[in-house]
C-alpha positions as CSV (number, residue, x, y, z in Angstrom):
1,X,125.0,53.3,69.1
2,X,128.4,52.1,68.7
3,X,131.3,54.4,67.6
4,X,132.2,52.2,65.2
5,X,128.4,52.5,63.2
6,X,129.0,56.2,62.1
7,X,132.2,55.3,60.1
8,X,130.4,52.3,58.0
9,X,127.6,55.1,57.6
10,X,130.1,57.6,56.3
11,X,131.8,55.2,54.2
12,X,128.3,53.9,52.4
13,X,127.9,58.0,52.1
14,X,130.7,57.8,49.6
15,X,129.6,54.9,47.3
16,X,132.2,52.6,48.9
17,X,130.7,48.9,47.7
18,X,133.6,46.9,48.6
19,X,136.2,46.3,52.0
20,X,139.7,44.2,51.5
21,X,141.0,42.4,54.1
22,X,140.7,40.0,57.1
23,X,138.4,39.6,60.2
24,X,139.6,39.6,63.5
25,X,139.0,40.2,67.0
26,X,140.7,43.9,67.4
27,X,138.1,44.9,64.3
28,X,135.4,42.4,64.1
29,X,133.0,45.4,65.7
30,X,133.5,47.1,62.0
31,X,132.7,43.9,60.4
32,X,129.7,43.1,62.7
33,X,128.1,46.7,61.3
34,X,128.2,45.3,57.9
35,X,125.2,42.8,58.5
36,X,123.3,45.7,58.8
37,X,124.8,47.9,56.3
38,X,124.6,45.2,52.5
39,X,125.8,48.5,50.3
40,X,129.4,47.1,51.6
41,X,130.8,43.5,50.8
42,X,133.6,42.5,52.8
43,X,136.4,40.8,50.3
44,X,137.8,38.4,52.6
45,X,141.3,37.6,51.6
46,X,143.6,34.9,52.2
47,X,146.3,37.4,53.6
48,X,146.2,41.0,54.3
49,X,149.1,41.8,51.7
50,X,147.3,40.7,49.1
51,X,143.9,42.4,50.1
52,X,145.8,45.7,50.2
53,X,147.1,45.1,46.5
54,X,143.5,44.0,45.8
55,X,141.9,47.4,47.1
56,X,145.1,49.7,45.4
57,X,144.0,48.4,42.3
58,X,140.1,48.7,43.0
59,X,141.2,52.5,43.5
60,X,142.9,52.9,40.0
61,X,140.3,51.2,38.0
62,X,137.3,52.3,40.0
63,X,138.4,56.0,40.0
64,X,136.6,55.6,43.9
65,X,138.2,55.4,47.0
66,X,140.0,51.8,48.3
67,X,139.5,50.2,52.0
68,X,141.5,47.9,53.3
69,X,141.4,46.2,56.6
70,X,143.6,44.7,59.3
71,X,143.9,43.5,63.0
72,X,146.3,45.1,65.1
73,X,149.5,43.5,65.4
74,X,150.8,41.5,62.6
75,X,147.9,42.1,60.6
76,X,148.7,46.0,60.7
77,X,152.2,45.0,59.3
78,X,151.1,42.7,56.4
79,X,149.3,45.4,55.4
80,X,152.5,48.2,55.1
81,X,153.6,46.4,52.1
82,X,150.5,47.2,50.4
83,X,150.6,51.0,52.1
84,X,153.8,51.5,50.3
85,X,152.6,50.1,47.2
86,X,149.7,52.7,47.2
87,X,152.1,55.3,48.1
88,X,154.1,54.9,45.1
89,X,151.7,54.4,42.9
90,X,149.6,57.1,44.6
91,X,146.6,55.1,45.0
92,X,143.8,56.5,47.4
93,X,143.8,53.9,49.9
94,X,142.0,53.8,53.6
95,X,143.9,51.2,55.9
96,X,141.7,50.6,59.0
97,X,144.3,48.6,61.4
98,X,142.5,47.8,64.7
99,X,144.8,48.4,67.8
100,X,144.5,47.1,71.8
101,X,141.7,48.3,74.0
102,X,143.6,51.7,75.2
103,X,143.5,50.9,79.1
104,X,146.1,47.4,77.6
105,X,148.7,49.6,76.0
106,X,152.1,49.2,77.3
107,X,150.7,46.3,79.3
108,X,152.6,43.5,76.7
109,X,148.4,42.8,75.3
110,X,148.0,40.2,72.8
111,X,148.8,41.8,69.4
112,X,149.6,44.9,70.9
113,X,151.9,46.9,68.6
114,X,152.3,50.7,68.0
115,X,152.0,50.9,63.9
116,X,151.0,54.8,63.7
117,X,154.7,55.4,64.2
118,X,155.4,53.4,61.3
119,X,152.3,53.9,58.5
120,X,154.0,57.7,58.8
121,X,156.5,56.7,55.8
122,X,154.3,55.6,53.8
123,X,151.4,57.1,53.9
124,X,149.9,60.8,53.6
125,X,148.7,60.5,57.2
126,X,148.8,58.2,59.8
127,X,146.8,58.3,63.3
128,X,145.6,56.3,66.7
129,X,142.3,57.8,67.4
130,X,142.0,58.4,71.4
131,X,138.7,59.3,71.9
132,X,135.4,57.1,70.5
133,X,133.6,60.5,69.6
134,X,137.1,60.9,67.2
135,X,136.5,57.8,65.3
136,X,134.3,58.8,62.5
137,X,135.7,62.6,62.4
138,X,139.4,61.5,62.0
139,X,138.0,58.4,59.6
140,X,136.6,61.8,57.2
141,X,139.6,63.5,57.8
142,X,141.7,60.5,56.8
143,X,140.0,60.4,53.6
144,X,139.7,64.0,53.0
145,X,143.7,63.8,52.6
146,X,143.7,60.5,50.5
147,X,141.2,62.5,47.5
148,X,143.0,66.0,47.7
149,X,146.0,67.4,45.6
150,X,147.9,64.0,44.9
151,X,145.9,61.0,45.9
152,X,147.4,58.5,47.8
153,X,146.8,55.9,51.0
154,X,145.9,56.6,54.7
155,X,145.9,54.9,58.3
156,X,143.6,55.3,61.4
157,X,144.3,53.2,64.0
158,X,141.3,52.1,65.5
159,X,141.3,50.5,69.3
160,X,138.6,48.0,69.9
161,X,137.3,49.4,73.3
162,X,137.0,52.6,71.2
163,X,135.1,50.8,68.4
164,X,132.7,49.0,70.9
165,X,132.0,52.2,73.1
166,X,128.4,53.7,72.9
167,X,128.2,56.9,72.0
168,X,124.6,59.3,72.1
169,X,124.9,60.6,68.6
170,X,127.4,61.6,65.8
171,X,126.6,63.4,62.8
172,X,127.8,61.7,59.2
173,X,130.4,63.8,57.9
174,X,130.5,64.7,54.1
175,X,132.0,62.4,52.3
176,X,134.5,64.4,50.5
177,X,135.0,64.9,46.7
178,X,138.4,64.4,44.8
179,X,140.2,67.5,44.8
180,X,142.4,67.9,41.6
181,X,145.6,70.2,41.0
182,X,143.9,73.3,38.3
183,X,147.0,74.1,36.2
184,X,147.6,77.9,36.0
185,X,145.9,79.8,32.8
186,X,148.7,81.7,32.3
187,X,151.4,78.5,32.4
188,X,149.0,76.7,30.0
189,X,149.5,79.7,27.5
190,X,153.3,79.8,28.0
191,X,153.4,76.5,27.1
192,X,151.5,76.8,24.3
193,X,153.4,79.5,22.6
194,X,156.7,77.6,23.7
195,X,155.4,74.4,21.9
196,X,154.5,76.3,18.6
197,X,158.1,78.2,18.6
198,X,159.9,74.3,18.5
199,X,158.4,72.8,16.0
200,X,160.0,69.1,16.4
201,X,159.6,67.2,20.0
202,X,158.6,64.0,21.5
203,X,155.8,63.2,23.9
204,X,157.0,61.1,27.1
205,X,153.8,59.9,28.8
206,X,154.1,57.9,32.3
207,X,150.8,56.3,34.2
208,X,150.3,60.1,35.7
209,X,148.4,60.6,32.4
210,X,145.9,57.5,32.8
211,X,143.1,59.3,33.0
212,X,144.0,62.2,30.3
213,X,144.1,59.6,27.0
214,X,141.7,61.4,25.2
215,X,142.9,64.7,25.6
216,X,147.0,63.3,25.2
217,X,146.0,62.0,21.8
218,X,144.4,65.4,20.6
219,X,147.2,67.0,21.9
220,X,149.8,64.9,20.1
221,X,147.5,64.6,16.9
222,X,147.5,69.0,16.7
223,X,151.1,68.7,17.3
224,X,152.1,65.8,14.9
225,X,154.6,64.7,17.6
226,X,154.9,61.0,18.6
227,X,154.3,59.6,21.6
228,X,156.9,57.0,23.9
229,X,155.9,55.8,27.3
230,X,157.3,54.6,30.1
231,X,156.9,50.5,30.9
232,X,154.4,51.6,33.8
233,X,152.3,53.8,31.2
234,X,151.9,50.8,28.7
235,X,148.6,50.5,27.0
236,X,147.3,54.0,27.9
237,X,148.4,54.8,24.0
238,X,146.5,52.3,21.6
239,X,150.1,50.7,20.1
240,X,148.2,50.6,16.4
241,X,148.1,54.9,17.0
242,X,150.1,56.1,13.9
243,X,152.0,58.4,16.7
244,X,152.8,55.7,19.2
245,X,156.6,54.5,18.7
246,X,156.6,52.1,22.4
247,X,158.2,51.9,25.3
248,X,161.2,53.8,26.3
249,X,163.2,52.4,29.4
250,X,163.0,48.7,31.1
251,X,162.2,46.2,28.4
252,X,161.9,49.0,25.7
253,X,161.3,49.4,22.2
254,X,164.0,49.7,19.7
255,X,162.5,52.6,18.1
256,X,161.7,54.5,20.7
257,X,165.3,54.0,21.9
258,X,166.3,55.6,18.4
259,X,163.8,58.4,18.6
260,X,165.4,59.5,22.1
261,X,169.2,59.1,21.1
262,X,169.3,60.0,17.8
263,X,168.8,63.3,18.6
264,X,166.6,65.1,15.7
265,X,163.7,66.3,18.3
266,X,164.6,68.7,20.2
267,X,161.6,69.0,22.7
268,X,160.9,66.7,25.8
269,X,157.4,66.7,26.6
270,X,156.7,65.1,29.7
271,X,153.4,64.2,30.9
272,X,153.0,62.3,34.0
273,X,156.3,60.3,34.6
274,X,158.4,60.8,37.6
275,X,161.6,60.2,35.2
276,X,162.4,57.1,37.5
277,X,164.8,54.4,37.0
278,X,162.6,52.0,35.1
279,X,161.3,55.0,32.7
280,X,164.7,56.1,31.7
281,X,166.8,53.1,31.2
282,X,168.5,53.0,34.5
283,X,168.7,57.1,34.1
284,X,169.9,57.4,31.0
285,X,171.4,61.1,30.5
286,X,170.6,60.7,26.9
287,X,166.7,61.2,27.3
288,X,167.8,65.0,28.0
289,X,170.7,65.9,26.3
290,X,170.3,69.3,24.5
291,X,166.9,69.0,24.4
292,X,164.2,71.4,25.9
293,X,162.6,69.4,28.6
294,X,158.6,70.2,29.7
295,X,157.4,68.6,32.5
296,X,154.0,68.5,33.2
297,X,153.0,67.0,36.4
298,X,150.3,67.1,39.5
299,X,153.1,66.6,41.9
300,X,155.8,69.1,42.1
301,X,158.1,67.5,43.9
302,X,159.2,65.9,40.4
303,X,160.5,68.5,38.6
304,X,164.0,68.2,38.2
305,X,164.4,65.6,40.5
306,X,166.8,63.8,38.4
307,X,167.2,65.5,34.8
308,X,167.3,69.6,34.9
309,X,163.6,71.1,33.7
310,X,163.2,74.3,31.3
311,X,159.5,74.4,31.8
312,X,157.3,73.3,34.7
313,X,153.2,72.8,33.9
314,X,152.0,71.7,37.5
315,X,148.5,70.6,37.5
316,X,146.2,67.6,36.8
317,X,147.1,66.0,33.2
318,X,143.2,65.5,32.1
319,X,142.6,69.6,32.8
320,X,146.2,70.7,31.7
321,X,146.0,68.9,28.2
322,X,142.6,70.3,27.6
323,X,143.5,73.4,28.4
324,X,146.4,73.4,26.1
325,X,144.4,71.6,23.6
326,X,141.5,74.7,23.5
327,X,144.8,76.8,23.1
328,X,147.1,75.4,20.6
329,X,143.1,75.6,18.5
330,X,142.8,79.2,19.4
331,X,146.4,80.0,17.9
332,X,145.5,78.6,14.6
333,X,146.8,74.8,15.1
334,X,144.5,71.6,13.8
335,X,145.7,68.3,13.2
336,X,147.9,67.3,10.5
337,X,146.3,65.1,7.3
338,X,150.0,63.7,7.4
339,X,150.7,60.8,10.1
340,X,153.8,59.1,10.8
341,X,154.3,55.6,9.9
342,X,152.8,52.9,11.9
343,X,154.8,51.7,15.0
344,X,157.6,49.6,12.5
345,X,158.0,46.4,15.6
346,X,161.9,46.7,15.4
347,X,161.8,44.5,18.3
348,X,158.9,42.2,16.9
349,X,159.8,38.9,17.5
350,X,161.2,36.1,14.9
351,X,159.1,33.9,13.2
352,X,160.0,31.1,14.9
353,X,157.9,28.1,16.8
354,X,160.7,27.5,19.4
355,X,158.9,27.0,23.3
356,X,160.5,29.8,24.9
357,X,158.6,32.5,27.2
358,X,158.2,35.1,24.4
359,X,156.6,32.4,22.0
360,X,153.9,31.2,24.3
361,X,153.0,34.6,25.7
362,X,152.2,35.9,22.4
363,X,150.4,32.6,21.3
364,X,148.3,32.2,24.4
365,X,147.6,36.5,23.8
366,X,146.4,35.6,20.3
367,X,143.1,33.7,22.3
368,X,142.3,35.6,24.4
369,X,139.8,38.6,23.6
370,X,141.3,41.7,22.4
371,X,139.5,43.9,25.5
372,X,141.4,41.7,27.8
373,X,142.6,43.7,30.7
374,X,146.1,42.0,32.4
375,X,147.8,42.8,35.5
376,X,151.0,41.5,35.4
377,X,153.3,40.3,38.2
378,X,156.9,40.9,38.8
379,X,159.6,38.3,37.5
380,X,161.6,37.8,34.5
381,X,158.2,37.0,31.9
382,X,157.1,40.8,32.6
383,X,160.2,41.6,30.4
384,X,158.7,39.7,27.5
385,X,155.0,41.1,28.5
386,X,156.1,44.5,28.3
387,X,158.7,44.6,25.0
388,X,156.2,41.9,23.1
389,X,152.4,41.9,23.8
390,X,150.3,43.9,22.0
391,X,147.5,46.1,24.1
392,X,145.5,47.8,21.7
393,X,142.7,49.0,24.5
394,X,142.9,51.6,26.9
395,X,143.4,51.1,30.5
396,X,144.2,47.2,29.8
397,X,147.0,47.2,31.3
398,X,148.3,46.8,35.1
399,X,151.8,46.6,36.5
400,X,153.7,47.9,39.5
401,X,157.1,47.9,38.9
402,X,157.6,50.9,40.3
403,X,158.0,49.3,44.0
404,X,158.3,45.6,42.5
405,X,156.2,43.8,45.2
406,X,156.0,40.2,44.3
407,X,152.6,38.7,44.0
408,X,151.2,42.2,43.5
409,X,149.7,41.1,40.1
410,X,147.1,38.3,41.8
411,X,145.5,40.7,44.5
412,X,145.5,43.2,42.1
413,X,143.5,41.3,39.5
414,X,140.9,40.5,41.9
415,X,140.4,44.2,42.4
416,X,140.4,45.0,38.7
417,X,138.1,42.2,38.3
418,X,136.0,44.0,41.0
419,X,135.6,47.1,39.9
420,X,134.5,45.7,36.1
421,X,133.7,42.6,36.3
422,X,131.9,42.4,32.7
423,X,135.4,42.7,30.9
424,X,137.7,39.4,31.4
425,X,141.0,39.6,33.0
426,X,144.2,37.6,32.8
427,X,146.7,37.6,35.3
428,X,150.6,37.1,34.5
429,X,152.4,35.6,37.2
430,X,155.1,33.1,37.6
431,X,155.4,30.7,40.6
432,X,157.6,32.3,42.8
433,X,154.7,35.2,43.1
434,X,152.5,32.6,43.0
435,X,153.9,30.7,45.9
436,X,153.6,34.4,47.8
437,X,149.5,34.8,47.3
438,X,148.6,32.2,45.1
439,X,146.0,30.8,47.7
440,X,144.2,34.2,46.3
441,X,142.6,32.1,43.9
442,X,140.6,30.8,46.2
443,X,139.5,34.6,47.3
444,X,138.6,34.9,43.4
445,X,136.4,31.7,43.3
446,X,134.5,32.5,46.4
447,X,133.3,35.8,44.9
448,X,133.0,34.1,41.4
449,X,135.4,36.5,39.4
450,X,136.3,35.7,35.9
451,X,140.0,35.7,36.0
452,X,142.5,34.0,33.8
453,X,146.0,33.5,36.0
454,X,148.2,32.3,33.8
455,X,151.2,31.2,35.7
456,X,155.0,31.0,34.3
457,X,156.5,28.1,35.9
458,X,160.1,27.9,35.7
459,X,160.9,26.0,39.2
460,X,163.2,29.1,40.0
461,X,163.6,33.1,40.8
462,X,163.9,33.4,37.2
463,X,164.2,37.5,37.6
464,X,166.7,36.4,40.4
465,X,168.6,33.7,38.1
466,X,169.4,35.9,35.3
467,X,170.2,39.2,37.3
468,X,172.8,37.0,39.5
469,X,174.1,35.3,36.5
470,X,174.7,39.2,34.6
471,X,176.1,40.8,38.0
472,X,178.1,37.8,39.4
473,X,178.7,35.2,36.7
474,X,177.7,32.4,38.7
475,X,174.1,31.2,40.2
476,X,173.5,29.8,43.7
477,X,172.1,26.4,43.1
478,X,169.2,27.5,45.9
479,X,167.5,29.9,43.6
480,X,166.3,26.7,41.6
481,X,163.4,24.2,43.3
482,X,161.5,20.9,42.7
483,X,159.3,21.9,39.9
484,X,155.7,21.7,41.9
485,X,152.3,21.3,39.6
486,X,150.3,24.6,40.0
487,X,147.7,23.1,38.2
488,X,147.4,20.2,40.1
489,X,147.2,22.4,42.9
490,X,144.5,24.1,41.1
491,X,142.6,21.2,40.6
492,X,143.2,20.8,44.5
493,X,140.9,23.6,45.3
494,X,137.8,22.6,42.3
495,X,139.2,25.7,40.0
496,X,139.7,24.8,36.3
497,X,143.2,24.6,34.7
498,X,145.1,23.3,32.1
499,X,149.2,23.1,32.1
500,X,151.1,23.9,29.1
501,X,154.4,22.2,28.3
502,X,155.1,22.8,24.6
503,X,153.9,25.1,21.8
504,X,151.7,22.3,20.4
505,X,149.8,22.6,24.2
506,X,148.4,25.8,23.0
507,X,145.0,25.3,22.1
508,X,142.8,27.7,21.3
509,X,139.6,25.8,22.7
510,X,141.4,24.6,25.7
511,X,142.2,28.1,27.0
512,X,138.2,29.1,25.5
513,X,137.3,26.5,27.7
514,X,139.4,28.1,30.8
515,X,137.6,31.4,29.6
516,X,134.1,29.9,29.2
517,X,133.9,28.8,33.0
518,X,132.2,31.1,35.9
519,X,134.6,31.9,37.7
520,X,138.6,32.1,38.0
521,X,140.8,29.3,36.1
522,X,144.7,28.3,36.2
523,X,147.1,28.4,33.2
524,X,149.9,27.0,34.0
525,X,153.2,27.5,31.5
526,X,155.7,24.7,32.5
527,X,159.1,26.2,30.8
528,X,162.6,26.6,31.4
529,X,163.7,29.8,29.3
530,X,167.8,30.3,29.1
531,X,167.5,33.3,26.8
532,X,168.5,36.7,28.5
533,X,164.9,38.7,29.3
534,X,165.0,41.9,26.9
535,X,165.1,44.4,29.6
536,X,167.1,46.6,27.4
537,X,170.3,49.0,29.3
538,X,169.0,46.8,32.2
539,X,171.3,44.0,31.1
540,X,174.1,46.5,30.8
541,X,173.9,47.9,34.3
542,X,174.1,44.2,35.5
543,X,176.8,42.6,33.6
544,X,179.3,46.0,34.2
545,X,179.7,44.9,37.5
546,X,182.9,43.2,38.2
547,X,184.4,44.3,35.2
């Protein structure tokens, strides 16, 4: 057999249904395998950044391990964009690069480029397999590391000759299970009695809770404290919960602003966050001030990475909250018949019909179903997304601006879409992220995904524009374009749109029409917005410059 069969074997071992990427000469023996082995489809993307964002968001939604899959050469280094993605958002990611036949190394071979060296950084492990026996042992290995402790993306280099080599036999390695970080019994119990001796604090939830809701909420219920999180960790909190008060940090809520700095709780309970610059409003030394500050985390390299800690709770935030849930019960505690009052929408927009970005978003929300799930893109409209739209349903909500890759949104809607296709999706995207992997529509009508990309058009770096304008006080007339018709462009490629260029444009049957189609359609939102975006101390940081 080839050396190449045993590692399609051991991936179909662990329930893996889908591959991202591209097809090529250096790794076309992996793909050739998958005629005989249908429990894998091949996503074949239009680029292989895109089809790494595509399988980093298969991975968070699927709760299952990602693959992703490049040629050696450039299309190892399209693919490093997405590593780093995964990395941050620690994502368990398998990136398969191929690599040269090993007797052409050195030799100046065509595509020939040693990427080991540079998946290191970012990635938990990164290797050139050197013997065709190897492939399928480090390919286990590989994923091994991705699933244990703190999840997160992996390389193996693969060289063709290797791939292609026959080999007697190999024996299919476990697949291996996720490994999770057990908090300590004794820590849990610290922390509860520490939690009943304050009696007034705040719960500060980041995306390293995702998969603990249930258990957050009957934590924060027993303790009658509210609940803020961080712009990544929108939506994981229903924002109708009588605890929730928003979004503290980049594009914020008023009142969860006045929670942290006025000063009345004196407990920071944090669950999940790594206390970066978009969770704390550009590190805002107010979050901490005189408070006692918990940090609960599966990574311990956090802890008082930025802000000093009292109390550390390492361990996985679904097993840690139970935990302290089954305590906090056992010392007496239930939840309080009194609730605090509803989320008051400080920042709740004015009642006004004006065409400007927040306006439409929140019009064009109002048809759409309410288990919509978004993944939205990075630009100055993810401001308004994240201070304005309502999610009311868990794990609805997708957006990366941890590392801020452009275009991230449309590959990673086609892997959400993937890994639950019976819910709808909408993507929010604007055309500068569009012009980086918009052809990805394409990827999303070939595999007949029902995805809504709704495009902000504003014929400029709008992010760009306005962050320029704040820091500089002038704007280079280059960051502004030709407006160019994504809908049109749409309609190029046989996939439904409509373009919206006033409020009177939005019509609830023409976006049900959009939704009532197989398959991927276009909204396209034609508008110039002047307004500052409300990406709250943001703005601050920006226009101090030059002062």
């Amino acid at each position: 057999m080839k050396a190449v069969k045993p590692v399609v074997d051991f991936l179909v071992s662990g329930g893996v249904k889908y591959i991202f990427g591209i097809p090529a000469g250096s790794v076309n023996a992996f793909f050739d395998e998958l005629y005989e082995r249908r429990e894998i489809t091949p996503i074949v993307a239009k680029h292989e950044g895109a089809a790494s964002y595509m399988a980093a968001a298969y991975a968070r939604n699927s709760g299952q391990l990602g693959v992703c899959i490049g040629c050696s050469g450039p299309g190892s280094t399209n693919l490093l964009t997405g590593a780093a993605n995964a990395m941050r958002e620690q994502l368990p990611v398998l990136f398969i690069t191929g690599a040269v036949p090993t007797n052409t190394v050195g030799l100046n071979a065509s595509q020939e480029l040693s990427v080991e060296p540079m998946y290191r950084p970012v990635t938990k492990y990164s290797v050139t397999v050197s013997k065709a026996e190897d492939l399928v042992k480090e390919a286990a290995k590989a994923v091994k590391i991705a699933l244990s402790g703190i999840p997160g993306p992996v390389h193996v280099a693969m060289p063709i000759d290797l791939q292609l080599e026959q080999i007697s036999s190999s024996e299919c390695p476990p697949f291996p299970s996720v490994e999770k970080i057990s908090p300590a019994k004794e820590d849990i119990a610290a922390l509860a009695g520490e939690l009943l001796n304050r009696k007034k604090g705040v719960l500060f939830v980041g995306q390293g809770a995702r998969d603990a809701v249930p258990e957050l909420l009957e934590v924060a219920e027993l303790l009658n404290w509210p609940i803020i999180t961080t712009p990544q960790a929108k939506g994981l909190i229903p924002e109708s919960h009588p605890l929730s008060k928003g979004i503290f940090g980049f594009a914020g809520h008023e009142e969860a602003s006045l929670l942290i700095n006025e000063g009345a709780r004196d407990v920071l309970f944090v669950i999940g966050s790594s206390l970066g610059e978009t969770a704390t409003n550009n590190y805002n030394e107010r979050l901490t001030a005189g408070r006692y500050v918990i940090q609960m985390d599966r990574d311990q390299t956090v802890f008082g990475r930025k802000y000093p800690v009292d109390m550390t709770i390492l361990g996985d935030s679904r097993e840690s909250l139970m935990l302290l849930a089954v305590e906090l019960r056992n010392r007496g505690l239930r939840p309080e018949t009194k609730t605090f009052a509803p989320f008051r929408e400080i920042s709740a927009p004015p009642a006004s019909e004006a065409y400007n970005t927040q306006n439409v978003l929140l019009k064009i929300q109002q048809s759409l179903p309410e288990t919509t799930r978004y993944t939205v893109d990075i630009g100055e409209f993810m401001s308004y997304v994240v201070h304005y739209m309502k999610v009311q349903t868990v794990h609805s909500f997708d957006i990366n601006v941890h590392f801020g890759a452009m275009g991230t949104a449309i590959g990673s809607a086609i892997g959400m879409s993937l890994a639950d296709s019976a819910r709808p999706s909408a993507c929010i995207t604007g055309d500068g992220c569009f012009f980086m992997h918009g052809m990805e529509i394409l990827t999303a009508k070939e595999y007949n995904l029902p995805i809504l990309f709704i495009v902000m058009n504003n014929a400029r770096l709008g992010m760009v524009y306005h962050g320029h304008a704040l820091q500089y006080k002038r704007v280079h007339e280059r960051f502004e374009q030709q407006p160019v018709s994504i809908a049109k462009m749409a309609e190029a490629m046989d996939i439904p749109s409509y373009q919206i260029r006033s409020m009177g444009d939005i019509e609830e049957k023409e976006i049900q029409n959009l939704l009532d189609r197989k398959g991927p359609a276009v909204l396209e939102v034609s508008l110039v917005d002047n307004n500052i975006p409300p990406m709250g101390d943001r703005v601050k940081f920006l226009s101090s410059f030059g002062k």
